[in-house]
Structure formats: C-alpha cells, structure tokens
Backbone as numpy.savetxt, mean C-alpha at the origin, in Angstrom:
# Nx Ny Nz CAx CAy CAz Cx Cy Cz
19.16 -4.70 -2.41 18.33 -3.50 -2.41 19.19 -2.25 -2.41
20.22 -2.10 -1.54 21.13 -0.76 -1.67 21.88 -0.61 -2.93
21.99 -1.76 -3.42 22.87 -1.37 -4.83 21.84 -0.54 -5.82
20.51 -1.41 -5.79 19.64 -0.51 -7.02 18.81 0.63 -6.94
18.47 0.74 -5.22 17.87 1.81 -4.46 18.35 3.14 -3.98
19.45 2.72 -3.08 19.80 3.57 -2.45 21.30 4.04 -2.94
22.11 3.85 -4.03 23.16 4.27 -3.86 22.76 5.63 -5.40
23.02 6.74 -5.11 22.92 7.07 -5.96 24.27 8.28 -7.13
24.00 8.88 -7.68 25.14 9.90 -7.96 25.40 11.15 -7.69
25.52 11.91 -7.68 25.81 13.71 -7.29 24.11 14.10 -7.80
23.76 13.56 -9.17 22.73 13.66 -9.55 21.50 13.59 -8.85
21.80 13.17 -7.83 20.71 12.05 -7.34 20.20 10.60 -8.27
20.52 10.46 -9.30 19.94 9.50 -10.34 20.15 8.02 -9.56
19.96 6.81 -9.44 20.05 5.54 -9.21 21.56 5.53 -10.24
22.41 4.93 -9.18 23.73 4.10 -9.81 24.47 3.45 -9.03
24.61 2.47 -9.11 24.73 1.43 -8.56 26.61 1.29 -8.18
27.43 2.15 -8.37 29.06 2.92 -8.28 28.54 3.89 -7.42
27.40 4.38 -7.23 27.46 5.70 -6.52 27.53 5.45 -5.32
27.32 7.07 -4.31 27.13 6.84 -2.87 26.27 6.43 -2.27
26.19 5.48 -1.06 25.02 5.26 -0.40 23.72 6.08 0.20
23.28 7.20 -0.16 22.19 8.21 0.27 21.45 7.90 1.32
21.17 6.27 1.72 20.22 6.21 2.83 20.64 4.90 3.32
19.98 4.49 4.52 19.85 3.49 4.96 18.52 2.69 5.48
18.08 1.49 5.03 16.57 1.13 5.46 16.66 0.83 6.86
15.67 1.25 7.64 15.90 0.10 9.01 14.32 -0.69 9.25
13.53 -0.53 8.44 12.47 -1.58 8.42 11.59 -0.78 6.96
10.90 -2.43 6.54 10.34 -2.36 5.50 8.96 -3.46 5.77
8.33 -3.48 4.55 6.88 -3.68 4.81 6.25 -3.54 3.28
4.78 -3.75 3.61 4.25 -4.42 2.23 3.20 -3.51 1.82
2.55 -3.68 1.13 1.23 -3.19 1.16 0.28 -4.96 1.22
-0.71 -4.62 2.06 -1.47 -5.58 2.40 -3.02 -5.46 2.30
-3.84 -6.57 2.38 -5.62 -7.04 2.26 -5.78 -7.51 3.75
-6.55 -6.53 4.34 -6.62 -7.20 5.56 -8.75 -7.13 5.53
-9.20 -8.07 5.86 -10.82 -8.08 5.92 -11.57 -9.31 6.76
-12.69 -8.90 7.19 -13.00 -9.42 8.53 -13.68 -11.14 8.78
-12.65 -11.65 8.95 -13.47 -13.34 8.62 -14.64 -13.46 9.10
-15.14 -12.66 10.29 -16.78 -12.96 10.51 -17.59 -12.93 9.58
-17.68 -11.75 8.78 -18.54 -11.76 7.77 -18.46 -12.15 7.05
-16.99 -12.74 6.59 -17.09 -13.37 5.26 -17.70 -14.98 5.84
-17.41 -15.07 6.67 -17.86 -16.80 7.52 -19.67 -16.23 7.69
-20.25 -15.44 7.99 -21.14 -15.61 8.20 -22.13 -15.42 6.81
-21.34 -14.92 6.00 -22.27 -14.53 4.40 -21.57 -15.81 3.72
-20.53 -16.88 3.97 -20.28 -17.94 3.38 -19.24 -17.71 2.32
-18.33 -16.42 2.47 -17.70 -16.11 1.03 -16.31 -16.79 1.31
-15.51 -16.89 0.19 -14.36 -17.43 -0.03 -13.76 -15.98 0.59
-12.46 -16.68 0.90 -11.68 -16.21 1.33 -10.42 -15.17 0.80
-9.90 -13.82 0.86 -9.33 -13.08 -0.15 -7.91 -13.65 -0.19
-7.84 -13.79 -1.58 -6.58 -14.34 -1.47 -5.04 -13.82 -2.59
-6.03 -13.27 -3.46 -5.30 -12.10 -4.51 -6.03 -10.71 -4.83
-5.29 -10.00 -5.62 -5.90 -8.66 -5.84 -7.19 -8.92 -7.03
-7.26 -10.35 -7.18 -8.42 -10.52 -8.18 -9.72 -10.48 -7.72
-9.81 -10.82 -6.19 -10.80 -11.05 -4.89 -11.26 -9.33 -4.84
-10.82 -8.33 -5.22 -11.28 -6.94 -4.97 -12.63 -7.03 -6.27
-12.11 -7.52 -7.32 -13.25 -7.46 -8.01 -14.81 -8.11 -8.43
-14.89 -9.07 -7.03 -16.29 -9.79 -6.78 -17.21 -9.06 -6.49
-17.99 -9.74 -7.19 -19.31 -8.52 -7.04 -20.11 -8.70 -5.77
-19.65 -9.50 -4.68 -20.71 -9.68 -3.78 -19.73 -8.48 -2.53
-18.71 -8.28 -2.81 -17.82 -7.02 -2.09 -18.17 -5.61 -2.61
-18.95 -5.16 -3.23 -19.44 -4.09 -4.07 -19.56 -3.30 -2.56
-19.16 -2.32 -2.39 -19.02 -0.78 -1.73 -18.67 -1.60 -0.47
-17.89 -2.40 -0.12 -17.07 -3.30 1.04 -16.02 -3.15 1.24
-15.09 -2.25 0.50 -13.77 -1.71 0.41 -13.15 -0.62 0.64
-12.33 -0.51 1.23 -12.15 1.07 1.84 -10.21 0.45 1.12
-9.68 1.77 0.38 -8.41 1.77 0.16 -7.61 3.08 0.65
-6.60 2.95 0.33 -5.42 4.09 0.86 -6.05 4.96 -0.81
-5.69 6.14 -0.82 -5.56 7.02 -2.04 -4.40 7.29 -2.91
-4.08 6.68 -3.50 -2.97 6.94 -4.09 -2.84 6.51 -5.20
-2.57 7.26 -6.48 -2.54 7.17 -7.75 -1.76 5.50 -7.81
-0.59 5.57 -7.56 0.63 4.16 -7.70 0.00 3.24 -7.40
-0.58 3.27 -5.75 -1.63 2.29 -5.57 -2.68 1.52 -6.21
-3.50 2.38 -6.45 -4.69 2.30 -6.99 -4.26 1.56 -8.65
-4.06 2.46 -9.38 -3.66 1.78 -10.55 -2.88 0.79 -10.50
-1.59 0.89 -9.49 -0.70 -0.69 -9.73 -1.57 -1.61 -9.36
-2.51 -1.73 -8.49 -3.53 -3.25 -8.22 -4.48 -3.53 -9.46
-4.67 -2.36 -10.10 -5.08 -2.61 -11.83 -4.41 -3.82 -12.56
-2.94 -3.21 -12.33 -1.66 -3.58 -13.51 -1.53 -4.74 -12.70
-1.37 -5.12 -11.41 -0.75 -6.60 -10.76 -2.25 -7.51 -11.18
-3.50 -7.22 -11.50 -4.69 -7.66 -11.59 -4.62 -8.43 -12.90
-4.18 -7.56 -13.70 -3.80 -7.61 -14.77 -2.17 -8.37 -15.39
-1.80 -8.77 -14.26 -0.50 -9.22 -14.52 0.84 -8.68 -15.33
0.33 -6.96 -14.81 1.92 -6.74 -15.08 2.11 -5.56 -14.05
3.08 -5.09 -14.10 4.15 -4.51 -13.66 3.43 -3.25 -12.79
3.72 -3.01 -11.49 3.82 -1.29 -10.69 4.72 -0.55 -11.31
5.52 -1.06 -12.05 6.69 0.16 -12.77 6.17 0.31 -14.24
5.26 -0.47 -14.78 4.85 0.01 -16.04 5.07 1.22 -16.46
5.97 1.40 -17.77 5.93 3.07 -17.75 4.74 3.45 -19.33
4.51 2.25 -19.96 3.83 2.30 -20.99 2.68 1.57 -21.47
1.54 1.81 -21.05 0.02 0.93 -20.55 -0.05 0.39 -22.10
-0.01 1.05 -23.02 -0.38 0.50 -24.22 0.58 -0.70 -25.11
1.88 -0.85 -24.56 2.58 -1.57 -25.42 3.30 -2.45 -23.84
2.92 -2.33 -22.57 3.43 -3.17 -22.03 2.59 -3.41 -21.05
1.27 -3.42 -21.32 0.12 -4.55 -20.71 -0.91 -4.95 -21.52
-1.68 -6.22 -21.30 -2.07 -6.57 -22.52 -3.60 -6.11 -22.52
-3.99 -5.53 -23.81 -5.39 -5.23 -23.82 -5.00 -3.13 -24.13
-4.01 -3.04 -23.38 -3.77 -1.75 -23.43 -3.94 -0.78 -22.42
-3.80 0.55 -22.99 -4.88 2.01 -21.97 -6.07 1.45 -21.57
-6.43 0.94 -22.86 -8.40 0.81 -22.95 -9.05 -0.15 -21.74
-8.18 -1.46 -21.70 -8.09 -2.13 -20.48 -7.82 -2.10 -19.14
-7.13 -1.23 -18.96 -6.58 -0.84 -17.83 -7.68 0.50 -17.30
-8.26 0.91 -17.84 -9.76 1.88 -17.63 -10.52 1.31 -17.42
-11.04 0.22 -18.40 -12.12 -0.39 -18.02 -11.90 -1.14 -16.67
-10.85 -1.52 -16.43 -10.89 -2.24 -15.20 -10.69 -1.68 -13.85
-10.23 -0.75 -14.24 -9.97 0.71 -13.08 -11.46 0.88 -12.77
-12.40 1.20 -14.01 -13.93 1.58 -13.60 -14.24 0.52 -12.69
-13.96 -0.82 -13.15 -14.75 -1.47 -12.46 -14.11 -2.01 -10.89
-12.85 -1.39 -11.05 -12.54 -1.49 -9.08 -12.95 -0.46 -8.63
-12.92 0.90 -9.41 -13.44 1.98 -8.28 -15.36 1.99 -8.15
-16.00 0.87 -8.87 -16.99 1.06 -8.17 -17.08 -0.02 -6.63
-16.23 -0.76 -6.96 -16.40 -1.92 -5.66 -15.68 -0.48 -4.42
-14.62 0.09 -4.56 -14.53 0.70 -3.32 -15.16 1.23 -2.83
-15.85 1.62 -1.57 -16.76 2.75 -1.10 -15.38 3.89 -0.73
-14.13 3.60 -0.30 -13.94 4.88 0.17 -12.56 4.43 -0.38
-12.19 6.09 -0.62 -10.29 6.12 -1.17 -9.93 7.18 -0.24
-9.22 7.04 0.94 -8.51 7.83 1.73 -7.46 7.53 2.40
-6.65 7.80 2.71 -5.23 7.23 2.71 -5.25 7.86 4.57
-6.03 8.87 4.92 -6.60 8.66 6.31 -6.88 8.24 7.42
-8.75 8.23 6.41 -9.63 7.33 7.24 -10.39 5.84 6.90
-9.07 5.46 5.82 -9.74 3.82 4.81 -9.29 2.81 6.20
-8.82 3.14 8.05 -9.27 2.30 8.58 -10.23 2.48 9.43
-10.68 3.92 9.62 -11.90 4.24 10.44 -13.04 3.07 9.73
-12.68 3.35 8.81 -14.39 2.74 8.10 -14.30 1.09 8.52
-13.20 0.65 8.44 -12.88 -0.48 8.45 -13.12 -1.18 10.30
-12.62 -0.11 10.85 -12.99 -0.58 12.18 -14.26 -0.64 12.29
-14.64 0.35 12.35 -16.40 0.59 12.56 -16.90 -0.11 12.20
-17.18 -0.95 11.04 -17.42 -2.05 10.45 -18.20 -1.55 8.62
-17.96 -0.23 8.15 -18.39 0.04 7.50 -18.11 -0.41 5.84
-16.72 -1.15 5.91 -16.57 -1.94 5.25 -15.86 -3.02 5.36
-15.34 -4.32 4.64 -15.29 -5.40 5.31 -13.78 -5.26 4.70
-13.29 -4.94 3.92 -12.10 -5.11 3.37 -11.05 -3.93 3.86
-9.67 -4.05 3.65 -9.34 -2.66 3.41 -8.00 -3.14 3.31
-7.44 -1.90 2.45 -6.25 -2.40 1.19 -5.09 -1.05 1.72
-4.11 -1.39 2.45 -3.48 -0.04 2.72 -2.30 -0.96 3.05
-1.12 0.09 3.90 0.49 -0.23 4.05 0.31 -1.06 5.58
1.52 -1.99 5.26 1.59 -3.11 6.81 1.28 -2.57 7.89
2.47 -1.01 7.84 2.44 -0.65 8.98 1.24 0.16 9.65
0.64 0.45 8.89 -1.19 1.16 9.24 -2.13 -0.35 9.49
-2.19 -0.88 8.52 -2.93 -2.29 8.55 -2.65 -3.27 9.50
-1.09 -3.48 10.25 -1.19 -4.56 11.35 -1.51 -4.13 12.49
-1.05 -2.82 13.14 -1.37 -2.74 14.50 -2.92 -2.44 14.63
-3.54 -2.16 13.56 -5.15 -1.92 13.97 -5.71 -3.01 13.71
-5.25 -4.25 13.21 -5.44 -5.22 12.80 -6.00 -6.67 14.19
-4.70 -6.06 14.91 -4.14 -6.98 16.28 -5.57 -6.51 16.98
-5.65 -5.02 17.46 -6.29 -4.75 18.33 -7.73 -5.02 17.67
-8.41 -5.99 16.53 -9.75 -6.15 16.49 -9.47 -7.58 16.61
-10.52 -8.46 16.23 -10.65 -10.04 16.20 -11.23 -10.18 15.07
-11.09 -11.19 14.68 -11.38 -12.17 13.61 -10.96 -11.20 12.19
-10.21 -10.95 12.38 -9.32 -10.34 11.06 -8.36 -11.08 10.45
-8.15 -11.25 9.67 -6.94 -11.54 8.73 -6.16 -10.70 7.73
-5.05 -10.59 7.59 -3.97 -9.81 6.70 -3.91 -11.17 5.93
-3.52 -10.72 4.25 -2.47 -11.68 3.34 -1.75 -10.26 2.57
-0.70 -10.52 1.99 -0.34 -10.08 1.29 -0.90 -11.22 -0.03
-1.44 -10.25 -1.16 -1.81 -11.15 -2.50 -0.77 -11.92 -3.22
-0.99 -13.02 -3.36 -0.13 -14.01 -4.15 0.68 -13.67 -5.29
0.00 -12.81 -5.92 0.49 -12.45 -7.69 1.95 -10.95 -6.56
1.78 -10.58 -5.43 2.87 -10.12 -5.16 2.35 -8.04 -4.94
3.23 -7.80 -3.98 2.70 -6.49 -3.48 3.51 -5.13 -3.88
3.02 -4.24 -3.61 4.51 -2.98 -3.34 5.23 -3.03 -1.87
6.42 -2.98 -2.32 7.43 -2.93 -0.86 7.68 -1.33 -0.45
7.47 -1.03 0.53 7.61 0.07 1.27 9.08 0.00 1.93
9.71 1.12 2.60 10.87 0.91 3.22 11.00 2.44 3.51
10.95 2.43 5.36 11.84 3.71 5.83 13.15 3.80 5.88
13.90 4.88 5.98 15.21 5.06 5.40 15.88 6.20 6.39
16.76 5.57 6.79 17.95 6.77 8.20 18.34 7.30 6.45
18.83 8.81 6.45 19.45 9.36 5.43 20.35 10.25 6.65
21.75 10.47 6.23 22.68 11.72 7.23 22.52 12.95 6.18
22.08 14.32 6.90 21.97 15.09 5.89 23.53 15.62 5.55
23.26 16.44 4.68 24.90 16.86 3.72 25.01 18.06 4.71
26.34 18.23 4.99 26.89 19.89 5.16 26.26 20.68 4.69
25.45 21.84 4.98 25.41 23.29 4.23 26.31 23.91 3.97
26.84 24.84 3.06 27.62 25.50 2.68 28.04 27.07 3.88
27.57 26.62 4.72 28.05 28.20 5.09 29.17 27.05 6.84
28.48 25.30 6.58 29.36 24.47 7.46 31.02 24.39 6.92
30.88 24.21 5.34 31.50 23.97 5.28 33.03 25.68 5.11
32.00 26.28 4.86 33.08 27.70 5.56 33.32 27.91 6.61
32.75 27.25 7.67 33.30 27.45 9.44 34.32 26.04 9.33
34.44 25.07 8.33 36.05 24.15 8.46 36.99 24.69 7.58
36.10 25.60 6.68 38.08 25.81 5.98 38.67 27.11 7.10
37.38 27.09 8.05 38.22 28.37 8.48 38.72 27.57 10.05
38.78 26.71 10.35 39.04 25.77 11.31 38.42 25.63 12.17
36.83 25.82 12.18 35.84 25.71 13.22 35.48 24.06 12.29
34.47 23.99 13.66 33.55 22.51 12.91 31.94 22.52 12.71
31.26 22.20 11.51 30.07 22.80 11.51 29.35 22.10 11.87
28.15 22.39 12.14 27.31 21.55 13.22 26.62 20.65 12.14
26.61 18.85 12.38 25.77 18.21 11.76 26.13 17.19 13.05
25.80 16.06 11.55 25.96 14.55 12.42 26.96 14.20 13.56
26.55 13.48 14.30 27.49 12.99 15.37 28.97 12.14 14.69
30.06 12.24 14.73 31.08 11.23 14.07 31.04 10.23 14.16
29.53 9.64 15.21 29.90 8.46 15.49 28.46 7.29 15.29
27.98 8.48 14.03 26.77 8.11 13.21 26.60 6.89 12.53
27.74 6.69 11.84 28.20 5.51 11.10 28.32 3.89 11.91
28.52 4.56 13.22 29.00 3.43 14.24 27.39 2.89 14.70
26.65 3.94 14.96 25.57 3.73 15.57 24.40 3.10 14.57
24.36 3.78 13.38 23.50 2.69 12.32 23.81 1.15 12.09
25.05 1.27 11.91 25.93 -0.40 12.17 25.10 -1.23 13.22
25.19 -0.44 14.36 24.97 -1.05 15.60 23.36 -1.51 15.39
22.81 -0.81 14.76 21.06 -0.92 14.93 20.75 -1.67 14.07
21.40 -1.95 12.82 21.27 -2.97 11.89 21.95 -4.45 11.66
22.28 -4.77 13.51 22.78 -5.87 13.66 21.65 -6.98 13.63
22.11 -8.11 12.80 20.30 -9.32 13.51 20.39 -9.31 14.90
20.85 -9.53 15.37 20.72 -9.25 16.74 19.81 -7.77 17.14
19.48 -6.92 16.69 18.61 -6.00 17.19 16.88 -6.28 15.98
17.03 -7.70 15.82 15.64 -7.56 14.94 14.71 -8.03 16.20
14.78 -8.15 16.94 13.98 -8.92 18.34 12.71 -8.23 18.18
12.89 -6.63 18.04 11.64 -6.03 17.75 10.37 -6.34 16.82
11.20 -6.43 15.63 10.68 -7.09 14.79 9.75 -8.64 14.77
10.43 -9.32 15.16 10.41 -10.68 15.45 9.32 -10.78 16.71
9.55 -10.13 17.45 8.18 -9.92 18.30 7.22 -9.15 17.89
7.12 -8.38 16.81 6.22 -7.46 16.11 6.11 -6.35 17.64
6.88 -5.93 17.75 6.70 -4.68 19.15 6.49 -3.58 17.91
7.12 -3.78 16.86 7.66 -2.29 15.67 6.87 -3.28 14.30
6.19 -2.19 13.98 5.28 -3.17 13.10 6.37 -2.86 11.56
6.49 -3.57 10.56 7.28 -3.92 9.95 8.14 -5.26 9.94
9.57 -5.10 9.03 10.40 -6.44 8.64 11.79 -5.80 8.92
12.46 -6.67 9.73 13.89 -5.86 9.68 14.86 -6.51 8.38
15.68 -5.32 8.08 16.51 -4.81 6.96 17.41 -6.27 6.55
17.73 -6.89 7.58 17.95 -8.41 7.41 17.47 -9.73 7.09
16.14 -9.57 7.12 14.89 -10.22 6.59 14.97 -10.46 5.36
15.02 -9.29 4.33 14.80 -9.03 3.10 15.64 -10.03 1.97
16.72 -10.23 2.45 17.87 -11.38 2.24 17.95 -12.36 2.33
16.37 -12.61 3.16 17.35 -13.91 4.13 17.62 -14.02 5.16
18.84 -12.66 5.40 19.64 -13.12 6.65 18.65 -13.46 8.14
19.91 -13.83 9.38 19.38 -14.13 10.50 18.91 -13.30 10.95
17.59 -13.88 11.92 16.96 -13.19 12.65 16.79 -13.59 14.01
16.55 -13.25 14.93 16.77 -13.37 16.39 15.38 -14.32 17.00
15.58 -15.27 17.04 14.19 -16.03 17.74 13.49 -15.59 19.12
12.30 -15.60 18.81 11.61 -14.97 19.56 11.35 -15.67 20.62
11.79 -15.72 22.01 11.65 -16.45 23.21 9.81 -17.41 23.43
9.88 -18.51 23.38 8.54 -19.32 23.33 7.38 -18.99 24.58
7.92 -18.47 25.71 7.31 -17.75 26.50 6.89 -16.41 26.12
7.25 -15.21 25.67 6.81 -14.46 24.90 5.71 -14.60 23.73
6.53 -15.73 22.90 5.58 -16.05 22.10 3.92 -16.63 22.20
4.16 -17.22 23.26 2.98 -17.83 23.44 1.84 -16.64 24.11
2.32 -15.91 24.94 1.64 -14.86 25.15 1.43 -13.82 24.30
1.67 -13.42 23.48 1.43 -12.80 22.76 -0.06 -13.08 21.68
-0.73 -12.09 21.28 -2.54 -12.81 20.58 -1.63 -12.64 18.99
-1.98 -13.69 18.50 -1.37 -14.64 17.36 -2.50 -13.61 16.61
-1.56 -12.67 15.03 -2.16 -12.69 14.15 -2.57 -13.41 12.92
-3.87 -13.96 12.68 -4.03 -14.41 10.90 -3.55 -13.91 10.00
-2.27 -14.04 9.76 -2.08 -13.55 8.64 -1.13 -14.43 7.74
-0.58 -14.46 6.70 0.38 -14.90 5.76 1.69 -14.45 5.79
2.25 -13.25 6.60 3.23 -12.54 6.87 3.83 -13.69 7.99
5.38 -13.80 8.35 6.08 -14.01 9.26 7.23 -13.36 9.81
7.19 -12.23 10.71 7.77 -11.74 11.67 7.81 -10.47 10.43
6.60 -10.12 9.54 6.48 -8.83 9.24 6.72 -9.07 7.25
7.59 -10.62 7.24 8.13 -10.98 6.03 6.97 -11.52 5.32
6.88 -11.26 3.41 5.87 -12.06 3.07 6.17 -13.29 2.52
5.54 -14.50 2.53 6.20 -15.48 2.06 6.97 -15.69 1.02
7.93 -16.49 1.10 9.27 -16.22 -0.18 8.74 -16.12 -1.68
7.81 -17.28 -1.82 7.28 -17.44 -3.32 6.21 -16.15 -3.17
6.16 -15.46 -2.59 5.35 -13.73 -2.78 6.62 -13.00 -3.02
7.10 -13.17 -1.67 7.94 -12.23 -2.30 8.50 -11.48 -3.09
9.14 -12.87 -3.95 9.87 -12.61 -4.92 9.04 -11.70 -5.48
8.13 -11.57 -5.79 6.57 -11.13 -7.30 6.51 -9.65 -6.61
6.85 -9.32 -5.08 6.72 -7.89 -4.86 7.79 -7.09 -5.52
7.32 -5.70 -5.69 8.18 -4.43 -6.00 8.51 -3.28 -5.33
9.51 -2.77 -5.04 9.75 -1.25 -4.70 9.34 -0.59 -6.06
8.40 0.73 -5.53 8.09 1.41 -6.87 8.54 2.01 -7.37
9.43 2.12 -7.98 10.55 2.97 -8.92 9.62 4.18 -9.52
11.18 5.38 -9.55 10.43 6.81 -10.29 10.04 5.87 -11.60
8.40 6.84 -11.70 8.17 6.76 -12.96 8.20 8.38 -14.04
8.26 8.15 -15.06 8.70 9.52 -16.26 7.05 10.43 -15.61
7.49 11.71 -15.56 6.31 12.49 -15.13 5.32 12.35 -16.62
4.92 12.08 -17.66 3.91 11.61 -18.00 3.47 10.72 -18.26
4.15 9.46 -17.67 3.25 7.95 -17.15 2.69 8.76 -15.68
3.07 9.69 -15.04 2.64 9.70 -13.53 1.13 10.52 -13.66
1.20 11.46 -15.40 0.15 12.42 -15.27 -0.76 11.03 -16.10
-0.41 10.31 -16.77 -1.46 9.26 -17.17 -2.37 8.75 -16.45
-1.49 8.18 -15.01 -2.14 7.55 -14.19 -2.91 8.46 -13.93
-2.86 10.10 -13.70 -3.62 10.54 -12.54 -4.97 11.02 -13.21
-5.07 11.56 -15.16 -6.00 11.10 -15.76 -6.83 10.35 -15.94
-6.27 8.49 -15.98 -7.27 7.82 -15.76 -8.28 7.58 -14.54
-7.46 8.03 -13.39 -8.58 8.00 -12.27 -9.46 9.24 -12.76
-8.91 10.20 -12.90 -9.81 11.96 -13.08 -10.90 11.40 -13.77
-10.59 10.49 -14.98 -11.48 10.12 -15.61 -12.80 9.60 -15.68
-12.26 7.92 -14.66 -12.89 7.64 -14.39 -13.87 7.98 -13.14
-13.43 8.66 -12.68 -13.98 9.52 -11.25 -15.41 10.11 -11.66
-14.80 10.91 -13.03 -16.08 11.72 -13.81 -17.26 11.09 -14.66
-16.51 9.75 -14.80 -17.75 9.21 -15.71 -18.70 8.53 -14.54
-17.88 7.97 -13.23 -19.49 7.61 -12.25 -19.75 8.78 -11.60
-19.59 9.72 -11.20 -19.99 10.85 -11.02 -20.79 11.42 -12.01
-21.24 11.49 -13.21 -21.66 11.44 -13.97 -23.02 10.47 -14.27
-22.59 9.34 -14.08 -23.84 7.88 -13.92 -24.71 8.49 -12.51
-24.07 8.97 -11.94 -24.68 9.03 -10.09 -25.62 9.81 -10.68
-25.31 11.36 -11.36 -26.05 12.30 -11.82 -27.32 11.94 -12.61
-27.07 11.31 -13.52 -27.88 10.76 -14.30 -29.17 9.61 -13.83
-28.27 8.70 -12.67 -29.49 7.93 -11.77 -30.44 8.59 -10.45
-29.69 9.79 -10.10 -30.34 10.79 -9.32 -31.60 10.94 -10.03
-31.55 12.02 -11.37 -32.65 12.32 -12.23 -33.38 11.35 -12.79
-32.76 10.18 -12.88 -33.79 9.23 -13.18 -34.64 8.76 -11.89
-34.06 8.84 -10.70 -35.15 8.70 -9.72 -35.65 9.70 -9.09
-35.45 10.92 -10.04 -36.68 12.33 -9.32 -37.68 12.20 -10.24
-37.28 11.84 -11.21 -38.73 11.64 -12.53 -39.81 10.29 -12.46
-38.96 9.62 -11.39 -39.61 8.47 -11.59 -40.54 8.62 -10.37
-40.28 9.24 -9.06 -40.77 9.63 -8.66 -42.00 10.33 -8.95
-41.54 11.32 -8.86 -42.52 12.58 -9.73 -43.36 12.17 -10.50
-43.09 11.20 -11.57 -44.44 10.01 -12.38 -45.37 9.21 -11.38
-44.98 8.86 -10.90 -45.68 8.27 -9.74 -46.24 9.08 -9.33
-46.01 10.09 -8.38 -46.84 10.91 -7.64 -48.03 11.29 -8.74
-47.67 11.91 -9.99 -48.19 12.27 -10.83 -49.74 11.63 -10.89
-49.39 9.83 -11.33 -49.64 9.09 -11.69 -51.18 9.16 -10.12
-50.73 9.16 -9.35 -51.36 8.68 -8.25 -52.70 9.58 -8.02
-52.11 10.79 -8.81 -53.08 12.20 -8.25 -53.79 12.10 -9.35
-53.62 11.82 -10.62 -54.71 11.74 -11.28 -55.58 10.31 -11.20
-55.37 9.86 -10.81 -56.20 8.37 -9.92 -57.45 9.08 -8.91
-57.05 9.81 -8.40 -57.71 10.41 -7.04 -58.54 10.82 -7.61
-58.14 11.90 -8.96 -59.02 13.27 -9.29 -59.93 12.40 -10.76
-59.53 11.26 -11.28 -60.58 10.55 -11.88 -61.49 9.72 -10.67
C-alpha cells in the first residue's frame, strides 16, 4: 500500500521512488450492515452482495452515506467493474446508458442519502439496511442486537487514516539558516510512529476497543491474540469481518479509491443530478395525478347527490 499510495513526488503526484507523505495507522471498509429481525421475521434472504440493494421487497429500506464515489461505485461493483473507472462507456459493459439506468433504479430503493444521519434512521428502525464506512457502521452496530455487518463478496472501498508530519514553513526554515530552530515536529516523531505501528500495539484492534484494522493486518502480518477471557466477555459481533479485516477472498476484490480526472468526477456528479431530477420529476407528476384523481371523485360524488 505505501509504495502505490502514499509515497509521492514534490508534485504531490503518486510515485512509487518518491517520499513517504503519510503513514496509515488503521484502515477499514465500507460495509452492509441490516437488521436480522426483520429480515427473519418477513422471511427474506439474507444480504450478501451489493446485488441484495436492488430487491424489490427492500424498496425505501435503505439509508446510505452521500457520496458521489460511493453511490456510483456500488453501481460499477453491481455491475462488475471497477470504483476507479475513469471511462463508463468503453470500460463497463452496457455503457453511460447502463450505469443510469441502474443508478435510477438504486436510488429509488434508498429512502435516505446522508452521510450524517443514514444511521439515525437506521437505529430508529426507519430503515432496515444501511450502507456506510466500518468505522460509523460497527460501533453503532455493537450497541443494537440482532444486526449483522458483511462486507459484499464482489469486494468494497478501503478507507485508511493517515499520521502525515507537516513540512517546515518558510519563515522555519529562515529561523535555521539563521541558527535558531523552527517550531514543528518532535525529532523523535519518527521513533514514535515506529513504536505505534508495532503488531504488538494491534491489541486494540484485535479487541475492537478502536473500531477499524491495524496497518499490519492488511499484509498479513502478525497480530496480537486477543486474551480468551476478554474474549469471551466481550458481545460477539455478526459479522464477516475478523478483528476489523475482510475476508481474504474479499479482500483481494476491495479498492482504495484512486484520484479520478475531474471530468469522470463531474460525470459522476451529473448522473446522480440527473437522476435526482427525473424522480423528482415522476413525484411531481404522481402528486398531480393524485389531486385530479381526487378532485374527480369528489366531483364525481357531488353530482350523484345533486342528481
């Protein structure tokens, strides 16, 4: 991950020779977390990919985060391709045209897009699903019952916070040529990230105290076992995640979302505008069809009376 992520050039651009710009110290998924009661008590199958958003018996049962990348990449992973797509028409199949139509038809299953309050609704019970980041989705997760998290099979977006040391300002680096020292990082910054990104400090993790995956996870590497007394006390979440990780054969299929060219980014944000306007539009149109239909009726009723 640091070679293709984080190292970059003077540019800032991704290069993989360049300097290291940041450091992760936990990462995480985007996840489906929704309430097994109801689905056990209405008899429904169980969610198990991003294909499960588009059943029609979940129609206004969905509450999501807001976000253009989001929203459309569960299009494109639906669709079996790519969150980094930079070109809908020649590198997914069916095209623009497809990727709208199917956009229409997830944003009518959502009732709510807020990156907010998509778990208010979800607690309350106002909808049964809800599609947002690990770290929002597990700890509100724990504190209800009969919930379950998966991350979707076909594979998620990877999230990741990042220690960055900021650069000298220029007026620091004129208090060292003049033999003062300018105020930033501690010298002993380098020592102390080391220290925090030992497996030995994933315990947090591994006990889920810090909701996320530690930076050693991601690899592979070791992780610190979680004492069986602890463990056992602790209320066991349903989920498909282990110690924050998604299973390997997911894994692999997840992405960090890479910059995309600012007009794939204004594409995406068109096709929602778009589609936003055409059911906003239908709403309008079924409004007036039920003031007239009304209004016929009443109509209808009063000349009944007055014959």
């Amino acid at each position: 991950m640091s070679q293709v992520y984080l190292r970059r050039n003077y540019a800032g651009e991704q290069a993989p020779e360049g300097e290291t710009w940041a450091v992760p110290y936990r990462w995480g998924s985007m996840v489906i977390a929704y309430k097994k009661s109801k689905f056990q008590q209405y008899k429904l199958a169980p969610i198990q990919d991003w294909e499960d958003l588009w059943r029609p018996e979940l129609a206004g049962r969905i509450s999501m985060v807001n976000s253009p990348r989001e929203v459309v990449g569960a299009v494109l992973k639906y669709m079996g391709a790519s969150y980094n797509t930079t070109d809908l028409d020649s590198q997914v199949t069916g095209g623009k045209i497809a990727v709208e139509t199917n956009l229409a038809s997830l944003m009518k299953q959502i009732r709510l897009f807020d990156s907010t309050n998509y778990l208010k609704a979800f607690n309350v019970g106002d909808v049964w699903v809800t599609v947002g980041w690990s770290s929002d989705v597990i700890p509100v997760a724990k504190r209800m019952s009969n919930v379950t998290v998966i991350v979707p099979k076909s594979g998620a977006t990877l999230w990741a916070d990042l220690w960055a040391i900021p650069a000298i300002p220029d007026s620091g680096k004129e208090a060292e040529a003049l033999g003062g020292r300018a105020r930033g990082p501690s010298p002993l910054v380098h020592q102390w990230i080391e220290f925090c990104l030992q497996p030995a400090r994933s315990l947090p993790f591994t006990r889920e105290v810090i909701p996320g995956a530690s930076p050693s996870a991601i690899d592979g590497g070791p992780l610190v076992r979680e004492p069986e007394v602890t463990k056992k006390s602790r209320a066991k979440l349903d989920a498909n995640l282990v110690s924050g990780v998604p299973p390997p054969e997911i894994l692999t299929k997840c992405e960090f979302l890479e910059p995309l060219p600012e007009a794939t980014l204004l594409e995406y944000r068109l096709l929602i505008d778009t589609v936003r306007k055409q059911r906003q539009g239908h709403g309008l149109v079924e409004k007036l069809e039920n003031i007239f239909s009304s209004f016929r009726t009443k109509l209808h009723s009063q000349m009944k009376k007055n014959t």
